[in-house]
Legacy VTK file of the C-alpha trace (Angstrom):
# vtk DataFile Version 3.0
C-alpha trace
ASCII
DATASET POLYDATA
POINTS 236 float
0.000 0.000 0.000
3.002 2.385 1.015
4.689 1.576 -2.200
1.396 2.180 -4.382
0.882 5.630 -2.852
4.572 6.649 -3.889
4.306 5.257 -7.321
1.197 7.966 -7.614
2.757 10.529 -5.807
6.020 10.329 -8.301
4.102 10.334 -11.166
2.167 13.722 -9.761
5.372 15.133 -9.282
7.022 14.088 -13.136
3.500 15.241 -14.390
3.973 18.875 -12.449
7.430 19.187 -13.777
6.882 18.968 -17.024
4.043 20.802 -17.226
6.193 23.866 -15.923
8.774 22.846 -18.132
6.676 23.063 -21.627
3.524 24.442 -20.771
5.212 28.424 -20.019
7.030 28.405 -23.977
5.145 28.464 -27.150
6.281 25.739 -29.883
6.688 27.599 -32.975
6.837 25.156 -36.007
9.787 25.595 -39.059
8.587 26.279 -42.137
9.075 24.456 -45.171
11.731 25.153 -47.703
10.661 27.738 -50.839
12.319 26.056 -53.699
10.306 28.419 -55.672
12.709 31.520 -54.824
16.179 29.621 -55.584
17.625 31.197 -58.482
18.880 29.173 -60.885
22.813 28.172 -62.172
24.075 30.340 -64.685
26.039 28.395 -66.866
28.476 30.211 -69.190
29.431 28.517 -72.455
32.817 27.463 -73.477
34.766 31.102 -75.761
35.249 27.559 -78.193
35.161 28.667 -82.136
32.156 27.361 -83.618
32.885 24.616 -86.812
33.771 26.321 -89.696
30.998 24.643 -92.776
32.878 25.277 -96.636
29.999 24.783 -98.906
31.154 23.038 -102.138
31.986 24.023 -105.164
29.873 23.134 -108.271
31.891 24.387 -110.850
35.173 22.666 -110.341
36.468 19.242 -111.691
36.441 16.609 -108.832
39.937 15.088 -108.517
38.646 11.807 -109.032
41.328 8.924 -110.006
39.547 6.560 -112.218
41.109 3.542 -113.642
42.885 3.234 -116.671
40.842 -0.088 -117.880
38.148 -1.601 -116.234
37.075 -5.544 -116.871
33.228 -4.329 -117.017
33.718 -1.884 -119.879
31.107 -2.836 -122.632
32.272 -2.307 -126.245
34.761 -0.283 -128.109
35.676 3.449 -127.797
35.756 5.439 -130.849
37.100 8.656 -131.676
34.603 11.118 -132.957
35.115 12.267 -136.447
33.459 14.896 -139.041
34.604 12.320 -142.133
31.385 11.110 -143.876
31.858 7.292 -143.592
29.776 4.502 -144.913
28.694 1.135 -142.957
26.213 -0.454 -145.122
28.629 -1.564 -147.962
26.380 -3.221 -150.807
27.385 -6.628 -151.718
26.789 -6.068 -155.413
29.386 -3.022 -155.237
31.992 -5.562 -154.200
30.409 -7.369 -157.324
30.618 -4.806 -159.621
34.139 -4.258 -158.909
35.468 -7.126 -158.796
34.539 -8.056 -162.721
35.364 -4.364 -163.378
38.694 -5.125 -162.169
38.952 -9.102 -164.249
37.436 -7.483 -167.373
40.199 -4.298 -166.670
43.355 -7.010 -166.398
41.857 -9.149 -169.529
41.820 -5.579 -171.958
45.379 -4.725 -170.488
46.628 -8.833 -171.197
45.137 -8.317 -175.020
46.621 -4.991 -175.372
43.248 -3.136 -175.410
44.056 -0.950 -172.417
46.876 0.244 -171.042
47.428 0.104 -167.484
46.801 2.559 -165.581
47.341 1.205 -162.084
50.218 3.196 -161.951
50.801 6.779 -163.096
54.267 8.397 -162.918
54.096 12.442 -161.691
57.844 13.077 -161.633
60.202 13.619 -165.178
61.899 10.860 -166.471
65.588 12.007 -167.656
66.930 9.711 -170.421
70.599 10.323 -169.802
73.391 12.383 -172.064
74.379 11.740 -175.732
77.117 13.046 -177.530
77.784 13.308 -181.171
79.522 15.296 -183.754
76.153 15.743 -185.963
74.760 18.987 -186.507
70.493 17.517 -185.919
69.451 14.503 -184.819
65.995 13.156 -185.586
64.000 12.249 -182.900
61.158 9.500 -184.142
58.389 8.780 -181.523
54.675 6.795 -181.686
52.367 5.694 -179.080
53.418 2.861 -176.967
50.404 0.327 -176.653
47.077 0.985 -177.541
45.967 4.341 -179.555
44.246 6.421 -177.329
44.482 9.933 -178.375
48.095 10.746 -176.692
49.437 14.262 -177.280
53.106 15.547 -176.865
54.623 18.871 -176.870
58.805 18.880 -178.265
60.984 21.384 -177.618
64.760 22.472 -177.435
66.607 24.726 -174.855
69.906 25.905 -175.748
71.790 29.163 -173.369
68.440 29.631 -172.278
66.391 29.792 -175.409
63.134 27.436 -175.935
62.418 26.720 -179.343
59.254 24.492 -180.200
59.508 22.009 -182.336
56.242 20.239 -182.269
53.673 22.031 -180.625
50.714 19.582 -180.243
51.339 15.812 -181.702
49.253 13.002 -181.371
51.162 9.771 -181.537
49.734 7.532 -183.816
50.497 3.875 -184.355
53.505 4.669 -187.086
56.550 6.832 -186.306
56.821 10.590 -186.866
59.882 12.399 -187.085
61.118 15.206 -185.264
64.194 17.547 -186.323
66.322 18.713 -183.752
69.146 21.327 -185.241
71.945 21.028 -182.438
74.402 24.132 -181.690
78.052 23.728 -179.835
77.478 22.560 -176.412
74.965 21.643 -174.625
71.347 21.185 -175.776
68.363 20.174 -173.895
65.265 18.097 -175.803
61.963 17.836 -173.848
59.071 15.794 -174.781
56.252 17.075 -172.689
52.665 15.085 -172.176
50.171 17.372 -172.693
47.440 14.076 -171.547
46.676 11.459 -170.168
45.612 9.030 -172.636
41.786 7.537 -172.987
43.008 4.642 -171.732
45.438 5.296 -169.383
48.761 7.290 -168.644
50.763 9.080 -171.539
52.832 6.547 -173.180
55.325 6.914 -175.994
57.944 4.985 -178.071
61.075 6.856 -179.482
64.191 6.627 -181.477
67.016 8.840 -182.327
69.406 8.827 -184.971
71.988 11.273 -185.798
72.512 12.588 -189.551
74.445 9.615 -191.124
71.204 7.411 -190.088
72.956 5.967 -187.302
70.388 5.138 -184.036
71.984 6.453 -181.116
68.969 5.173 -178.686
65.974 3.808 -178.621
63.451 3.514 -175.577
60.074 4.404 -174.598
57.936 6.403 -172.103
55.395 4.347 -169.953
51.698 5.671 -168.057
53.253 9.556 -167.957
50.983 11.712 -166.220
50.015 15.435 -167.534
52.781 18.103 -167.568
55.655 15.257 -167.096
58.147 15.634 -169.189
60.860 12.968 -170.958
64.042 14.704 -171.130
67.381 14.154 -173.428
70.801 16.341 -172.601
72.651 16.629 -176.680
76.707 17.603 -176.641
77.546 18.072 -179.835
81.243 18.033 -179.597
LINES 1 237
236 0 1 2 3 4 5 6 7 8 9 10 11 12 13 14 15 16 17 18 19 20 21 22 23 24 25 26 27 28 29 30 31 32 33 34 35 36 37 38 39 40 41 42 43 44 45 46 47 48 49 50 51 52 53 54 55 56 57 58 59 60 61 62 63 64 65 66 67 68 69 70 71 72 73 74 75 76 77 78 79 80 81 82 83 84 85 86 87 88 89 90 91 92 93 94 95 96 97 98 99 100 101 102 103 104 105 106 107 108 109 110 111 112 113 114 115 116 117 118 119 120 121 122 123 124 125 126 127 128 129 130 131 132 133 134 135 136 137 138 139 140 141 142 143 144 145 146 147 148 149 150 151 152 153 154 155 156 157 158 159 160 161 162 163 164 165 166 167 168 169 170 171 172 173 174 175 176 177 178 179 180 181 182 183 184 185 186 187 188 189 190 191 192 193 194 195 196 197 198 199 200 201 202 203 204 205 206 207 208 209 210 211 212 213 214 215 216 217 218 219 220 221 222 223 224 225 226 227 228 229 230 231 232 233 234 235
């Protein structure tokens, strides 16, 4: 009984106390934190460059290093020119020609045509002759078939042309040509003034001096125009 009436009388006593203890002060609460007002981080940015962008050029070439060949390249390439060319070729051309050409080599076999396959554009010089007559005759025909070939004669002698035979057609017999010769030299040119129907200028000729004697004899063969056969006289 003793000991219950302390226990109450201690607990009156604890109760007192801290009633005097809290009871006088006022509690004042703290107040929440205002994130609202917090200003925020200023960041400053890097005094970096900023990249530099080169727009590209249209205009220019690219550097590009292509191969020389490539194993995929389809076809041939082929130069570009303005020549007018033809690639159809008609078979009866190659026809034609070719029995042009027999029928051309059977006329030239029978002496019908000369040939003209090959036409000489430079002079042909028949060397020097020398002799102690004052003319020679010069004799000179067509060589082949008669096709309407015309020579012009002519002597030079210390610079002086004189014509001997201004415009002869050769014929199938000989015609004779006088050529007076002074001391010296003297210079004979048979000129071809055509080409014949059938072909190049062609001409046979002999010489003989005033006794009767032949000196030469020889011929001119598929001459063009304006060639001339030429003959150097010394009469010594």
């Amino acid at each position: 009984m003793k000991q219950f009436l302390l226990f109450i009388m201690m607990s009156f006593a604890i109760s007192s106390y801290a009633q005097s203890e809290f009871g006088g002060t006022k509690f004042t609460p703290i107040a929440p934190l205002n994130t609202n007002k917090v200003a925020p981080k200023k960041v400053t940015p890097s005094a970096t460059d900023a990249p530099l962008i080169k727009a590209p050029d249209v205009f220019k070439k690219p550097d590009v290093a292509l191969p020389s060949s490539s194993k995929y390249q389809i076809g041939e390439t082929k130069s570009f020119s303005m020549e007018q060319t033809n690639d159809f070729v008609n078979p009866g051309d190659r026809v034609r020609d070719k029995m042009n050409e027999s029928v051309s080599r059977s006329l030239i076999a029978n002496g019908l045509k000369e040939d003209d396959s090959y036409i000489r554009k430079t002079d042909v010089d028949f060397g020097v002759i020398r002799t102690k007559s004052d003319f020679l005759i010069i004799r000179v025909r067509d060589y082949g078939a008669i096709d309407g070939d015309l020579i012009k004669a002519s002597v030079i002698y210390n610079y002086n042309t004189t014509i001997l035979a201004n415009s002869l057609m050769l014929g199938a017999g000989f015609d004779d040509i006088r050529v007076n010769l002074n001391e010296g030299l003297n210079y004979l040119e048979l000129e071809a003034l055509n080409r014949g129907r059938l072909g190049g200028n062609t001409g046979n000729f002999e010489i003989y001096d005033q006794q009767g004697k032949q000196l030469i004899t020889n011929f001119w063969d598929n001459i063009d125009k304006g060639v001339k056969s030429k003959f150097t006289f010394i009469k010594e």
